[in-house]
C-alpha positions as CSV (number, residue, x, y, z in Angstrom):
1,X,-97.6,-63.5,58.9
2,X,-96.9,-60.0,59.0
3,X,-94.0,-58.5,60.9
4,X,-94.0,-55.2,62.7
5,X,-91.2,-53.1,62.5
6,X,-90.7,-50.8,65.8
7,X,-88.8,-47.3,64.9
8,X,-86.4,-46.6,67.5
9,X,-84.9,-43.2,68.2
10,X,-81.5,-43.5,69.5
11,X,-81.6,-40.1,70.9
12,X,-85.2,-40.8,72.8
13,X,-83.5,-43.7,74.4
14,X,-80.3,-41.7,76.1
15,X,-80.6,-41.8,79.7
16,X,-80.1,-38.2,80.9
17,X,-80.4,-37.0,85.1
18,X,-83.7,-36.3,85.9
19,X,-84.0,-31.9,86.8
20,X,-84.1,-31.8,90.7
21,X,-87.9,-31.3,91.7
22,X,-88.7,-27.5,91.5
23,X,-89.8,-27.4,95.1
24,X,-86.6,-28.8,96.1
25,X,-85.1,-26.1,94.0
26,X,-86.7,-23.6,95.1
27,X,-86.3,-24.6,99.2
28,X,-82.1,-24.4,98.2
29,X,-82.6,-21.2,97.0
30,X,-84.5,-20.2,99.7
31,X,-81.8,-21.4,102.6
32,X,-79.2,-19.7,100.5
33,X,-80.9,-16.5,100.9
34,X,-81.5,-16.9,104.2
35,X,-77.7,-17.4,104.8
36,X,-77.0,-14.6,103.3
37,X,-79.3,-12.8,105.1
38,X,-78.4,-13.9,108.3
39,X,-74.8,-12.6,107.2
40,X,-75.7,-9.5,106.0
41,X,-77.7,-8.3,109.6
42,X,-74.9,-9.6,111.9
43,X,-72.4,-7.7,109.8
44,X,-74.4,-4.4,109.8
45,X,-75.3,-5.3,113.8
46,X,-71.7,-5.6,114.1
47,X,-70.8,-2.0,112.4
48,X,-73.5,-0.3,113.9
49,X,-72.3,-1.5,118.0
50,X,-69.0,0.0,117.0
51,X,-70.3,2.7,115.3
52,X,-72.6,3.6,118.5
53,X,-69.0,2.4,120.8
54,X,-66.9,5.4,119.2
55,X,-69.8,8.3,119.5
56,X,-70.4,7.3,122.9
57,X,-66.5,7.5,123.8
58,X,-66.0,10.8,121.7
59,X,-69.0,12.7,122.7
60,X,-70.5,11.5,125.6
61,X,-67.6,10.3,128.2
62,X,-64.9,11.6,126.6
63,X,-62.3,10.4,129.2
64,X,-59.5,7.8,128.0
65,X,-59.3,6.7,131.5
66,X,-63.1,5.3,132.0
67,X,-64.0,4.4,127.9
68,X,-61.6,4.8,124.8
69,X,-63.8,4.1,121.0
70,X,-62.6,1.4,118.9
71,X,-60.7,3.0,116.4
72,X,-58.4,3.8,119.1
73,X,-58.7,0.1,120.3
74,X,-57.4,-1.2,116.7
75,X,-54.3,1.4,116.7
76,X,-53.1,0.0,119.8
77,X,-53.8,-3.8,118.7
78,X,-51.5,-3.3,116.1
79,X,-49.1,-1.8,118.6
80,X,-49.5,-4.8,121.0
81,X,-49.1,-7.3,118.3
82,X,-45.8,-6.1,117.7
83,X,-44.9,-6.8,121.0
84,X,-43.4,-9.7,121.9
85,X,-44.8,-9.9,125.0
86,X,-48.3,-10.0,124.4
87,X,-48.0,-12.9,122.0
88,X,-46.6,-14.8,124.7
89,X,-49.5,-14.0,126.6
90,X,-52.0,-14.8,124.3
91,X,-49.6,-18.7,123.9
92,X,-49.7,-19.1,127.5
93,X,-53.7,-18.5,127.8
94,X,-54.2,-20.2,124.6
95,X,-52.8,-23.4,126.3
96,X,-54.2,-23.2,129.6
97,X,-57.8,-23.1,127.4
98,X,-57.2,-26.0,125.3
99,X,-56.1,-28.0,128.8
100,X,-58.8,-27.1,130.4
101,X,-61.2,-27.5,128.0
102,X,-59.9,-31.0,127.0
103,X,-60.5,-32.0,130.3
104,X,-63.6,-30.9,130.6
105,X,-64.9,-33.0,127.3
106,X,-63.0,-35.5,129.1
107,X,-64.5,-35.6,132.4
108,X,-67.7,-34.6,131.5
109,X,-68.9,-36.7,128.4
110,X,-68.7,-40.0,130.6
111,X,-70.0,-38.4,133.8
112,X,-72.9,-37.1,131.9
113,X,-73.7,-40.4,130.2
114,X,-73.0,-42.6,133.4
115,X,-75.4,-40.5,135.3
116,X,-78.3,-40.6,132.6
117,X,-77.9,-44.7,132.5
118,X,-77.4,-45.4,136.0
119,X,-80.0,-44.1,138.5
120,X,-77.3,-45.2,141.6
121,X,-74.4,-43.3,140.0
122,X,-76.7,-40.2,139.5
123,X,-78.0,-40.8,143.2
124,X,-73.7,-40.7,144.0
125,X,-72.6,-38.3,142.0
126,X,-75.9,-35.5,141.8
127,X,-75.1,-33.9,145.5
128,X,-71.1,-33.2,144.6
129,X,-72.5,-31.8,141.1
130,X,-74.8,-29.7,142.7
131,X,-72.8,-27.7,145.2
132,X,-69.8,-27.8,142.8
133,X,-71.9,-26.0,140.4
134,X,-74.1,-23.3,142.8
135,X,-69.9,-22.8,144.1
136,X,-68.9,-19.8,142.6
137,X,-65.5,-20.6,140.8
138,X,-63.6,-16.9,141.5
139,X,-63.8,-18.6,145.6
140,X,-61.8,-21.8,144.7
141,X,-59.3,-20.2,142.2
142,X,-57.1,-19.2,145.1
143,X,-57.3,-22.7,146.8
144,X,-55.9,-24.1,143.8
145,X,-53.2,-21.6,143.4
146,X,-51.9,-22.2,147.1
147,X,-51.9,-26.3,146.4
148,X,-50.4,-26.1,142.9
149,X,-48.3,-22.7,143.2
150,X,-47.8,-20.9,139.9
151,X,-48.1,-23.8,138.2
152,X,-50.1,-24.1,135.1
153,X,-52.3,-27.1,136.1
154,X,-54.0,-25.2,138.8
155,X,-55.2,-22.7,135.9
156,X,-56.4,-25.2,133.8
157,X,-58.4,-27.3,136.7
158,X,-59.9,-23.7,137.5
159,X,-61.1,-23.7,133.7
160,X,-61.8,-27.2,133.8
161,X,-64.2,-26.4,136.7
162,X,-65.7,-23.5,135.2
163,X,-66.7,-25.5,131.7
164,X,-67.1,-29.0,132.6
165,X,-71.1,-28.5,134.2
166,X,-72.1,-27.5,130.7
167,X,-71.0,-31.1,129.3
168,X,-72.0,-32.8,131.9
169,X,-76.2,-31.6,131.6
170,X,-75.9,-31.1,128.4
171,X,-74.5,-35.2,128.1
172,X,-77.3,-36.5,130.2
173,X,-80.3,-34.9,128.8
174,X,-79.2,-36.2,125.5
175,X,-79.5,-39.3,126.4
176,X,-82.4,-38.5,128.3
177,X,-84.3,-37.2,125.5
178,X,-84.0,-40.0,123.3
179,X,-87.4,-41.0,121.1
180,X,-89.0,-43.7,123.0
181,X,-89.9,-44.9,119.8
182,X,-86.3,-45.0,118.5
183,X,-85.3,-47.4,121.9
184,X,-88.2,-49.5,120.6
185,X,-87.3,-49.6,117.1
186,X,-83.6,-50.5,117.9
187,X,-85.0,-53.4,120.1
188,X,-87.2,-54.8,117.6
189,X,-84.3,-54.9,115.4
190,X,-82.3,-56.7,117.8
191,X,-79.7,-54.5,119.4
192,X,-79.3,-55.1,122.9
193,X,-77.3,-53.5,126.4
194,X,-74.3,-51.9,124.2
195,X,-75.4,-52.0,120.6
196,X,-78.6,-50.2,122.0
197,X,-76.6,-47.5,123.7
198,X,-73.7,-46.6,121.1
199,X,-76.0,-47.1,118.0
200,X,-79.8,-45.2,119.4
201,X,-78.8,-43.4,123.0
202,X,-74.9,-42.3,121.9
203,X,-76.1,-40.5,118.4
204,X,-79.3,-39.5,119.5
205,X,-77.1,-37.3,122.4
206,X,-74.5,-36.1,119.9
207,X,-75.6,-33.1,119.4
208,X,-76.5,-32.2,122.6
209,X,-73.1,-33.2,123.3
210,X,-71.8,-30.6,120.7
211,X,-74.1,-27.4,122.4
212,X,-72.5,-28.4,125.6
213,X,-68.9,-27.9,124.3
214,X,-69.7,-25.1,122.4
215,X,-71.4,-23.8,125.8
216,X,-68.1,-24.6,127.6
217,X,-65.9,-22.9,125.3
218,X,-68.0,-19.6,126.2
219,X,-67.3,-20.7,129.8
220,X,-63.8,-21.8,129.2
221,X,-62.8,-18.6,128.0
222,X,-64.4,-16.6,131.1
223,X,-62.2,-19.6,132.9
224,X,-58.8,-18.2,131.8
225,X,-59.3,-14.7,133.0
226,X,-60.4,-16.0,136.3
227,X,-58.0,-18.1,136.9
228,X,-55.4,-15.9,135.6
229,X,-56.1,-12.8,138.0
230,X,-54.9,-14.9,140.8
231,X,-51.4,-15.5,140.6
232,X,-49.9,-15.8,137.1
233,X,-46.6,-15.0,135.8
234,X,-48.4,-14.3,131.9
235,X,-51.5,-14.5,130.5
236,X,-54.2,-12.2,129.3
237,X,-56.1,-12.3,132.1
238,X,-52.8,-10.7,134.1
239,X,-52.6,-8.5,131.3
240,X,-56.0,-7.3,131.9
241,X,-55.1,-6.8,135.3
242,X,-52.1,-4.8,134.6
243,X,-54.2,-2.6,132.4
244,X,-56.4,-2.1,135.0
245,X,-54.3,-1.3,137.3
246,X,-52.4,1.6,135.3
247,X,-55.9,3.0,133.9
248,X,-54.7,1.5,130.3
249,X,-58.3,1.4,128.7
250,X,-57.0,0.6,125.5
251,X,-54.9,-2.3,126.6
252,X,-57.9,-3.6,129.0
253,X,-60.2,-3.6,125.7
254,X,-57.3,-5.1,123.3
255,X,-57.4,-8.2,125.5
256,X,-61.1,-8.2,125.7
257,X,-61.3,-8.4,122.3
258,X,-58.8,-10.8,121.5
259,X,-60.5,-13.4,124.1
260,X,-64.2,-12.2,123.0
261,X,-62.9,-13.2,118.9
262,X,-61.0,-16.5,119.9
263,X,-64.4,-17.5,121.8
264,X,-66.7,-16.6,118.7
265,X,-64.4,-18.2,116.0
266,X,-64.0,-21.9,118.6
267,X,-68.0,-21.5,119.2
268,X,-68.9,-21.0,115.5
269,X,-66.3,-23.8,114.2
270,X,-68.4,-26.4,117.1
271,X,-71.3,-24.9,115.7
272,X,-70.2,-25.6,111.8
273,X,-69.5,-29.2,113.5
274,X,-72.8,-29.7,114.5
275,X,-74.8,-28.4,111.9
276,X,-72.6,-30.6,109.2
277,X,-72.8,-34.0,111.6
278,X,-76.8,-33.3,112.9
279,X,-78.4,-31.3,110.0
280,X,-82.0,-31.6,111.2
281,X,-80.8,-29.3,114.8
282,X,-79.9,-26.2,112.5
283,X,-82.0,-23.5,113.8
């Protein structure tokens, strides 16, 4: 009987990764570039608004009481910073936002999801929804500074106010707009009442939940100024008052600028959130 002898090659038998697919390759590549790109046109959309800001206040108004350009702007930033009094301002509205925006995630995640499950809590709650929402805030924000005074809750229920709609929709048309087919699937499988909600209608809202907080940051912000022009001992939005009042352009705009950068960094962090926790809703 004749034996076969099978040559070998150690080296032929090393397992090695298999190279990522080139299309997959090339589709990373691709979405790098596209970041970049993205980058690259809101930078230069960024330079030329200011660019455009400082001709139009040098040559075209030309008066420091109606429009100052940014390059004066920054000089007096640095000259605010150094004050003191200013970065108590920017404390005290800092924490009037992040109670009033706490509150409104609070309230407003499990109003929107008890109104999207329960057609008699929608039928309660819809009408006082409604005309809370069509009510323009600026017209309560002095009712609330007569029943809490000075206080800071009645700032932050006047933010509160202003933010917590966005949370609220944005909550029950998640849960709205879950895939029929996902319900099914998650019924087939055998999840029932509160299995079927946390595990199919709680993630398939999560990200709607995320663009309404990141729409109620936005609002939030708009929240403190408005609520801060009625009776506040400090605050950016009595600063901006103050400037307006002594025809202080470049103060007015400091302030501006500093709310207008907090609300883009909070936005874009929600945003960084969202697109790291729901992939497939990056636009």
């Amino acid at each position: 009987m004749t034996q076969t002898i099978i040559d070998v090659d150690p080296v032929a038998m090393t397992t090695t990764a298999a190279p990522a697919p080139e299309p997959q390759r090339k589709k990373n590549s691709l979405d790098l570039l596209t970041v970049r790109w993205s980058v690259w046109v809101s930078a230069a959309s960024v330079l030329v608004g200011l660019v455009g800001w400082e001709l139009v206040s040098r040559y075209l108004v030309d008066n420091k009481l109606f429009l100052v350009g940014p390059i004066e702007v920054f000089q007096r930033m640095g000259q605010m910073f150094g004050d003191e009094e200013l970065m108590h301002d920017v404390d005290v509205s800092a924490q009037e936002f992040g109670g009033g925006m706490l509150l409104s995630v609070v309230i407003g995640i499990p109003v929107g999801l008890m109104i999207a499950l329960s057609p008699a809590i929608k039928a309660v709650l819809q009408p006082w929804i409604s005309a809370l929402y069509a009510t323009p805030t600026i017209a309560l924000s002095p009712l609330f500074i007569l029943w809490f005074g000075l206080d800071p809750l009645g700032k932050v229920l006047v933010i509160a106010l202003v933010g917590v709609f966005a949370v609220i929709v944005n909550t029950e048309t998640g849960v709205r707009e879950t895939p029929p087919d996902l319900i099914e699937m998650g019924r087939v499988m055998g999840l029932r009442s509160w299995k079927l909600f946390t595990q199919v209608h709680l993630r398939s809202a999560f990200p709607f939940v995320l663009t309404g907080i990141r729409l109620a940051i936005g609002k939030c912000v708009i929240g403190v100024v408005v609520a801060e022009l009625f009776g506040a001992q400090a605050g950016l939005g009595l600063r901006i008052q103050e400037a307006q009042l002594a025809f202080d352009m470049g103060g007015l705009f400091v302030c501006v600028f500093v709310l207008a950068v907090a609300g883009v960094l909070l936005t874009a962090l929600v945003q960084a959130i969202e697109n790291k926790l729901a992939p497939w809703r990056q636009s």
